[in-house]
C-alpha positions as CSV (number, residue, x, y, z in Angstrom):
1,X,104.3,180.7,67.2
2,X,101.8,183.1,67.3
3,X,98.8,180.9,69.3
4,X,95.3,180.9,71.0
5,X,94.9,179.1,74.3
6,X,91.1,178.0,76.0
7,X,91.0,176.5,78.9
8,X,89.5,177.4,82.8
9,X,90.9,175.5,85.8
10,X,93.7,176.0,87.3
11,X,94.9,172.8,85.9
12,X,95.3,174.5,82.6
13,X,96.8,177.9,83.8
14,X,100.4,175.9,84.5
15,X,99.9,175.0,80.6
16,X,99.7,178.6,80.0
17,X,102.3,180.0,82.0
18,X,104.4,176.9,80.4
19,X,104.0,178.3,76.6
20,X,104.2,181.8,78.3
21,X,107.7,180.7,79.5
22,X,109.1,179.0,76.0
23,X,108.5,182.4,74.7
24,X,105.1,181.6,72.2
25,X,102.9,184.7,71.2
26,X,99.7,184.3,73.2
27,X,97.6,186.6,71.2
28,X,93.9,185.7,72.7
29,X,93.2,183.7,75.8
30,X,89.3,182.0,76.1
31,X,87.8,180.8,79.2
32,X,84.4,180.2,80.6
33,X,82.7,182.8,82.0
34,X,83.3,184.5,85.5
35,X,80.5,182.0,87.7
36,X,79.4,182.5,91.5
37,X,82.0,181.4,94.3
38,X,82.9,181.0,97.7
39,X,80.1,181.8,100.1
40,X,78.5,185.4,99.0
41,X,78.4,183.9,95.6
42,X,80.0,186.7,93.7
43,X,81.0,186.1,90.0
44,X,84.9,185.4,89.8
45,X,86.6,184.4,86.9
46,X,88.3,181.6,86.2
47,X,92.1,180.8,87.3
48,X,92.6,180.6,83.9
49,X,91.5,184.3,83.3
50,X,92.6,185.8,86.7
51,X,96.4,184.2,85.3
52,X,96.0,185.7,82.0
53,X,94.9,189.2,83.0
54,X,97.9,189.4,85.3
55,X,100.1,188.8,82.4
56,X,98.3,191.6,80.1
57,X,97.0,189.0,77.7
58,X,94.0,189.5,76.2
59,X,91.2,187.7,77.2
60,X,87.6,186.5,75.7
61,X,84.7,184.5,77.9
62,X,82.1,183.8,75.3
63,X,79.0,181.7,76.7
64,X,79.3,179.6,73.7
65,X,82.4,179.1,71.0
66,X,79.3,178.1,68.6
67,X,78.1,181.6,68.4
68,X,78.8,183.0,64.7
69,X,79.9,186.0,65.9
70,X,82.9,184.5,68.7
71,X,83.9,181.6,65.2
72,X,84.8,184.8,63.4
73,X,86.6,186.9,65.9
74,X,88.5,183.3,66.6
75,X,89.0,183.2,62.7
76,X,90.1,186.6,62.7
77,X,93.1,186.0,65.2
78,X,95.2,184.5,62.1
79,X,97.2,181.7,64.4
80,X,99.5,179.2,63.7
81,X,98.0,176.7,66.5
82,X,95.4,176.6,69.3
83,X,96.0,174.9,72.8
84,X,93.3,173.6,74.5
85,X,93.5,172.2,78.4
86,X,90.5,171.9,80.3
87,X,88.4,174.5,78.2
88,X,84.5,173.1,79.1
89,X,83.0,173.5,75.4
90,X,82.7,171.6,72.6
91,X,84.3,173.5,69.6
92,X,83.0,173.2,66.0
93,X,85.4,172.0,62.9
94,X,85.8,175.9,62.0
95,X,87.7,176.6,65.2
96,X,89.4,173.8,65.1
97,X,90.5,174.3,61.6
98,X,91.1,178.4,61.8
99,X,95.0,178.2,63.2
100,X,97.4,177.2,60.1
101,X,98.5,174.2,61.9
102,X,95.8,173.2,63.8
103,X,94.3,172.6,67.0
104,X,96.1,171.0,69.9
105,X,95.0,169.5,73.2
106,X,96.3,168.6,76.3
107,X,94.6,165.1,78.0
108,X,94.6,164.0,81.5
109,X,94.5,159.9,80.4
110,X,96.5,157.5,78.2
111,X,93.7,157.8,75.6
112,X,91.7,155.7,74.5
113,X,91.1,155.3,78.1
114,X,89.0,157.9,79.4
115,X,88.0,160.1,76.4
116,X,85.5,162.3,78.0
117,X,85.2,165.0,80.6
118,X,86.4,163.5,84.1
119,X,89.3,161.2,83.2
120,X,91.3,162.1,86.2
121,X,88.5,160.7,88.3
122,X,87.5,157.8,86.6
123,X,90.9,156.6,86.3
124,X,90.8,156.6,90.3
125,X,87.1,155.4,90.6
126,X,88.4,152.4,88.3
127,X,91.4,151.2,90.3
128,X,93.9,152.0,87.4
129,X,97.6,151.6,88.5
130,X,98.7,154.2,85.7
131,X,97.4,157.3,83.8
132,X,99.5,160.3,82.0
133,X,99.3,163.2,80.1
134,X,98.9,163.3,76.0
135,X,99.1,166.0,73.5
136,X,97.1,165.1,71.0
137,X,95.6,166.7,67.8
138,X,91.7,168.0,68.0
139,X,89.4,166.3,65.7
140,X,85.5,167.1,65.2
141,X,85.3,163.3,67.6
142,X,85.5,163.6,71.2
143,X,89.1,163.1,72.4
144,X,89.4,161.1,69.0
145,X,92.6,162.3,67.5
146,X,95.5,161.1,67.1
147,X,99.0,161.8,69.9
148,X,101.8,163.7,69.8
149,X,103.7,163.4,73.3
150,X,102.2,161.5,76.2
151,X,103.9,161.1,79.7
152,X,102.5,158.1,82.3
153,X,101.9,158.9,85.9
154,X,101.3,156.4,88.5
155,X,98.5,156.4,90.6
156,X,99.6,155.8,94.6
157,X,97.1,154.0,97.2
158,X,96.9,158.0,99.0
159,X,96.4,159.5,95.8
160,X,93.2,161.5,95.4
161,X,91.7,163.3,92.5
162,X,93.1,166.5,93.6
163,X,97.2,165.0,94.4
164,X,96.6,163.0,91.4
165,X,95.8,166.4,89.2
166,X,98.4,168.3,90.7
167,X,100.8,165.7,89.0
168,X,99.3,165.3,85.6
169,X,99.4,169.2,85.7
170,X,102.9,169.3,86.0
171,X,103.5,166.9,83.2
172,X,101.0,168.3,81.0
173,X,103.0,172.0,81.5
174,X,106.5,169.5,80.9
175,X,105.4,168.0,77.5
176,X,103.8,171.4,76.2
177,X,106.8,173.2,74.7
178,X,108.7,170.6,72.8
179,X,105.9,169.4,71.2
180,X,104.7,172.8,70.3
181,X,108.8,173.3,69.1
182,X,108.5,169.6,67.1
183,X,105.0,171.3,65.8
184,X,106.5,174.1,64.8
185,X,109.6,172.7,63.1
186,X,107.2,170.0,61.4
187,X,109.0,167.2,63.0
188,X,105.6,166.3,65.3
189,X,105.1,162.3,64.6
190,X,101.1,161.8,65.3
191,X,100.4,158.6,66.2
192,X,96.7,157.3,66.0
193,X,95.0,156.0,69.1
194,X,95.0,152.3,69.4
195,X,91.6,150.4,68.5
196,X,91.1,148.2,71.5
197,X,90.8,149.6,75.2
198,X,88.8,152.6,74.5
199,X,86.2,153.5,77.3
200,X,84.3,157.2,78.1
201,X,85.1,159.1,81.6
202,X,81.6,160.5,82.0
203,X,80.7,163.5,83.9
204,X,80.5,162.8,87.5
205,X,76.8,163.0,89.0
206,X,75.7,164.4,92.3
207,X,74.6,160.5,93.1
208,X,77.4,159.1,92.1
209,X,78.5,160.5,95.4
210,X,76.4,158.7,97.9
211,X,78.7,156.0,99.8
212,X,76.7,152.2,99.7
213,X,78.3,150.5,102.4
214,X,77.4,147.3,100.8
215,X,80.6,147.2,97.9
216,X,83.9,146.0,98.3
217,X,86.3,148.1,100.6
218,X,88.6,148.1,97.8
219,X,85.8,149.6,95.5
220,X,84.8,151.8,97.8
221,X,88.2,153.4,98.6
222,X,88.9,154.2,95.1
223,X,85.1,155.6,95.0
224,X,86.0,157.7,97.6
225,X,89.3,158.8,96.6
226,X,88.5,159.6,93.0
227,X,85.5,161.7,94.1
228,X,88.1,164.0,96.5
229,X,87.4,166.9,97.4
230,X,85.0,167.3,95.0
231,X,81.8,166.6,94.9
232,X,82.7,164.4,97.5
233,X,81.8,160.9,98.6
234,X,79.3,160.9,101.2
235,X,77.1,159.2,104.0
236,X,74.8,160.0,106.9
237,X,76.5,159.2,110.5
238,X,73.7,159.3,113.5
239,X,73.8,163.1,115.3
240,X,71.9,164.4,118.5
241,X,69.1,165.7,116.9
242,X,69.1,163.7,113.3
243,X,71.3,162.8,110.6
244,X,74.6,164.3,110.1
245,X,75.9,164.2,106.4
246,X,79.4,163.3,106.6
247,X,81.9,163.3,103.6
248,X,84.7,161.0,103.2
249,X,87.7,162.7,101.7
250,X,91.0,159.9,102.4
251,X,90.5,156.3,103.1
252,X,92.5,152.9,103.2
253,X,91.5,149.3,103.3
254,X,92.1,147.2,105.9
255,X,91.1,143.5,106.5
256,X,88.3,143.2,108.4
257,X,84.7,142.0,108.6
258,X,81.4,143.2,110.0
259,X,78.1,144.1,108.7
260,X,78.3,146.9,106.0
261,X,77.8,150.2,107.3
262,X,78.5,149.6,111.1
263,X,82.0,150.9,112.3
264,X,84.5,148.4,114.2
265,X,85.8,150.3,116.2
266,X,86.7,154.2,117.7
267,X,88.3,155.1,115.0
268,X,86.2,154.9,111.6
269,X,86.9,151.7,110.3
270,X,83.8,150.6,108.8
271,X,82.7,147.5,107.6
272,X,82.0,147.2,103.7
273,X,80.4,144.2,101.6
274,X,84.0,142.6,101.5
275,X,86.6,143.7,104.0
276,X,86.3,147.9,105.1
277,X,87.6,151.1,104.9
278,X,89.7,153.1,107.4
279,X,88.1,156.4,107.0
280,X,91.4,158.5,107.3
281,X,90.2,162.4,106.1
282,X,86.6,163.4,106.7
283,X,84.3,166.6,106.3
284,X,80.8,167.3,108.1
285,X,78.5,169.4,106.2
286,X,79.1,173.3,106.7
287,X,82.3,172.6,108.2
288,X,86.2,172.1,107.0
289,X,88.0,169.1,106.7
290,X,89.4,167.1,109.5
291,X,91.6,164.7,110.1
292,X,89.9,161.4,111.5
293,X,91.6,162.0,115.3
294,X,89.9,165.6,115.4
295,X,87.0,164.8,113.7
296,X,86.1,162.3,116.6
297,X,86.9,164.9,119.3
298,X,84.6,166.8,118.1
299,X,82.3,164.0,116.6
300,X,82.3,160.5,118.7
301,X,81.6,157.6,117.2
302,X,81.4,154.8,119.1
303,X,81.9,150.8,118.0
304,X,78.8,149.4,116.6
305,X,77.9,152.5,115.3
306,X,75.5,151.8,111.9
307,X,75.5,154.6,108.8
308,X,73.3,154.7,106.4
């Protein structure tokens, strides 16, 4: 078919080279525009635009989809479908509507659970036992429309946000070409989302991040988990000359008591409102991450220690 594909992270790029591989027409690829990274800040573009420029596609990073100006050019392309995966903006019932057949994205949740922008981490943060991958058909409603293909993925005790997307990746670059094929060939059963269960996977905020010793350790592992590596959950640990800001990356729970912040032991098991965490992967601000056993080399922290 002769498509369109927006997205940006490199979540959606192995969707891209998927439909790239089952030998689709990619006339136009749209991602967000090239933003400051690393440490000199320099503008980069997205892996979704560095993949599609070494393929010779051509490619378009408008600020906004809701321009006039970028709705015609879209209009223009004359498609039989758009894929969307990951793209960052909201796009108006013209673009949806432009391609013959319509619009088509690729989820990272068994919708209606976790309709919104961070599913992947919510579904951690919430203690869910399974997620997945849908294809599902774009309506004007956020995340509202109805599925296609959907494949479930557990979610391991280890897993963070970043394994976790690796996986749900993978499946959504699987399920992509036969659906598109059963789109194509007008065999594609839709199958509205179910009524009941639906709740939103909001954007994750900067203070969401901060660690409060004082929830569960089970609660607090997932916290910590779904939040890795990025923005990472965080606390202050007691330093020679003031507070060190410490984030925790990999965690377990083990069963043990104390008072909530204080560690038990050498090691970085520290007491939580019920039971306490084994802090397993950790990262002080302005350097890389370590495991635990170096961390402390470099970082002692003794029994009784309290964070804040």
């Amino acid at each position: 078919m002769r498509l369109a594909f927006l997205g940006t992270p490199e979540f959606a790029a192995l969707s891209l080279a998927a439909i790239l591989e089952a030998g689709h027409e990619v006339v136009c690829v749209y991602s967000q525009p090239p933003a400051p990274r690393g440490r000199g800040q320099a503008l980069k573009p997205s892996p979704v635009q560095a993949f599609a420029e070494s393929r010779g596609l051509m490619v378009r990073t408008p600020a906004s989809m809701k321009a006039p100006e970028e709705i015609t050019a879209f209009q223009a392309l004359d498609l039989d479908a758009s894929v969307v995966v990951a793209f960052g903006q909201i796009l108006l019932r013209e673009v949806l509507e432009a391609p013959r057949l319509g619009a088509f994205n690729v989820h990272a949740s068994l919708l209606p659970r976790w309709r919104g922008a961070a599913p992947i981490q919510r579904a951690i943060m919430a203690g869910d036992a399974v997620t997945g991958v849908q294809v599902m058909r774009m309506t004007e409603g956020l995340d509202e429309g109805p599925v296609l293909a959907t494949e479930t993925v557990r979610i391991g005790p280890l897993d963070t946000a970043a394994t976790l997307q690796s996986r749900l990746a993978e499946a959504g670059a699987r399920l992509l070409p036969p659906t598109l094929a059963a789109i194509e060939a007008g065999t594609a059963v839709e199958v509205p989302q179910a009524a009941e269960g639906l709740t939103y996977a909001k954007k994750i905020k900067p203070a969401e991040a901060r660690i409060d010793w004082s929830r569960p350790a089970a609660d607090l592992d997932h916290h910590i988990r779904g939040l890795s590596p990025f923005p990472g959950a965080w606390f202050e640990a007691p330093g020679e000359s003031g507070p060190v800001r410490v984030k925790a990356l990999l965690s377990g729970v083990e069963d043990a008591r104390g008072e909530p912040g204080v560690a038990l032991d050498g090691g970085l098991l520290i007491a939580c409102g019920q039971g306490a965490v084994r802090l397993l992967t950790v990262q002080r601000e302005g350097k890389a991450a370590q495991d635990a056993e170096t961390f402390l080399r470099g970082f002692p922290v003794a029994a009784g220690t309290r964070f804040s």
